[in-house]
C-alpha positions in Angstrom: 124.8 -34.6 36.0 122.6 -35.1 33.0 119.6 -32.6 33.2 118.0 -34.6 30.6 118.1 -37.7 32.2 116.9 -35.9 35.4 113.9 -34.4 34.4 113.0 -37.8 32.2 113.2 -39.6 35.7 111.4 -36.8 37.7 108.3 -36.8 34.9 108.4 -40.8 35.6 108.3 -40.4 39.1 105.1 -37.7 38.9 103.5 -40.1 36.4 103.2 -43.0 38.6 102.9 -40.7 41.8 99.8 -38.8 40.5 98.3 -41.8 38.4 98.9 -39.7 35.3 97.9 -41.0 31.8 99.3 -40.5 28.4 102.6 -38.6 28.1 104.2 -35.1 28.7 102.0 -32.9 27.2 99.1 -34.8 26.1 95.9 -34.6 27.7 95.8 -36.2 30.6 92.0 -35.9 31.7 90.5 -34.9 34.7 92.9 -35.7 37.9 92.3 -38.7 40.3 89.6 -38.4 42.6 91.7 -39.5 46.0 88.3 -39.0 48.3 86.2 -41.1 45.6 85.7 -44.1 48.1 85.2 -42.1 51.3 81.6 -41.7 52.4 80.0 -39.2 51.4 80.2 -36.1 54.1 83.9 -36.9 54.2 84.5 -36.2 50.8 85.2 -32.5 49.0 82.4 -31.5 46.7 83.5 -31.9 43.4 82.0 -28.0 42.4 81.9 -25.1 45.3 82.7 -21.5 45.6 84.5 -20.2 48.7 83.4 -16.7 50.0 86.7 -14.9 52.0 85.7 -12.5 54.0 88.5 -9.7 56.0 87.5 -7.9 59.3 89.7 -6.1 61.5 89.2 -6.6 65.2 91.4 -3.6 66.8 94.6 -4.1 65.6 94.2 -7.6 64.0 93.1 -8.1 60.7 91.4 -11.1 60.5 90.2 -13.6 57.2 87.5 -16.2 57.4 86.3 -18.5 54.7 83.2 -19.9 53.8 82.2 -22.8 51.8 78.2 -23.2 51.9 77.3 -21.3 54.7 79.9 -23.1 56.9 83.1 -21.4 58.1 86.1 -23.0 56.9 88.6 -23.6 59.4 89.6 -20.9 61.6 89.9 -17.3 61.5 93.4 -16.4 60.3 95.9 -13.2 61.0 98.8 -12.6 59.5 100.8 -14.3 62.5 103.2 -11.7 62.5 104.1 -7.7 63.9 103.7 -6.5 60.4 101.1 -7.4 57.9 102.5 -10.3 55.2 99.9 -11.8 53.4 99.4 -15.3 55.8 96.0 -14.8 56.5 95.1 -15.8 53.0 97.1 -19.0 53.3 93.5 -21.2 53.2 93.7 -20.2 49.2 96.4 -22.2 49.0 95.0 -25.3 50.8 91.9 -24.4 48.6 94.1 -24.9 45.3 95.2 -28.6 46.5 91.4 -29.4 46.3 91.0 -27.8 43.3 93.9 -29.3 41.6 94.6 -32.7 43.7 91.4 -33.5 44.5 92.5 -33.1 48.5 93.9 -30.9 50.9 96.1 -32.3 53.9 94.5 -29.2 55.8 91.5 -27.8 54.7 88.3 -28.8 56.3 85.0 -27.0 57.6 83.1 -26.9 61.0 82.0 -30.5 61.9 78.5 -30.9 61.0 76.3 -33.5 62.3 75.7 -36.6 60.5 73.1 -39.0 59.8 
């Protein structure tokens, strides 16, 4: 196996995956908007700060997040016997929008609509 010829082909595939301009290492501007054509309550503001928030409710620890006032998602234990850390999974969810521009997950309490 050639690990050059690999990595080339794996840098092509991203490129035309994520719509990326220029080549490896330039600046490749601000990443696609995927929601850009949705309407728009179904699309991730572009700026927003999430507020996390632990409580422990007898022997659960729970973690809710807030985006705006509105709870996003549901409230999250660690899912386990022991305490490892998956209650803050939504940060991860959180990054996608950040980075992507979407989350396959991620979405607050439905609001009504106009």
């Amino acid at each position: 196996m050639n690990l050059d010829a690999i990595a080339e082909a794996n840098l092509a595939k991203a490129h035309g995956r994520w719509m990326l301009r220029g080549r490896a290492g330039a600046n490749l501007g601000p990443a696609p908007s995927f929601d850009a054509t949705f309407r728009e309550h179904e699309r991730f503001p572009r700026q927003f700060e999430v507020e996390i928030t632990e409580t422990h409710e007898g022997d659960a620890v729970r973690v809710r997040a807030f985006v705006g006032g509105n709870r996003l998602g549901d409230p999250l234990t660690d899912n386990a016997y022991g305490a490892d850390g998956y209650r803050f999974r939504d940060v991860f969810h959180l990054a996608y929008a950040a980075v992507l521009g979407w989350s396959p997950v991620a979405q607050t309490e439905a609001q009504e609509q106009p």
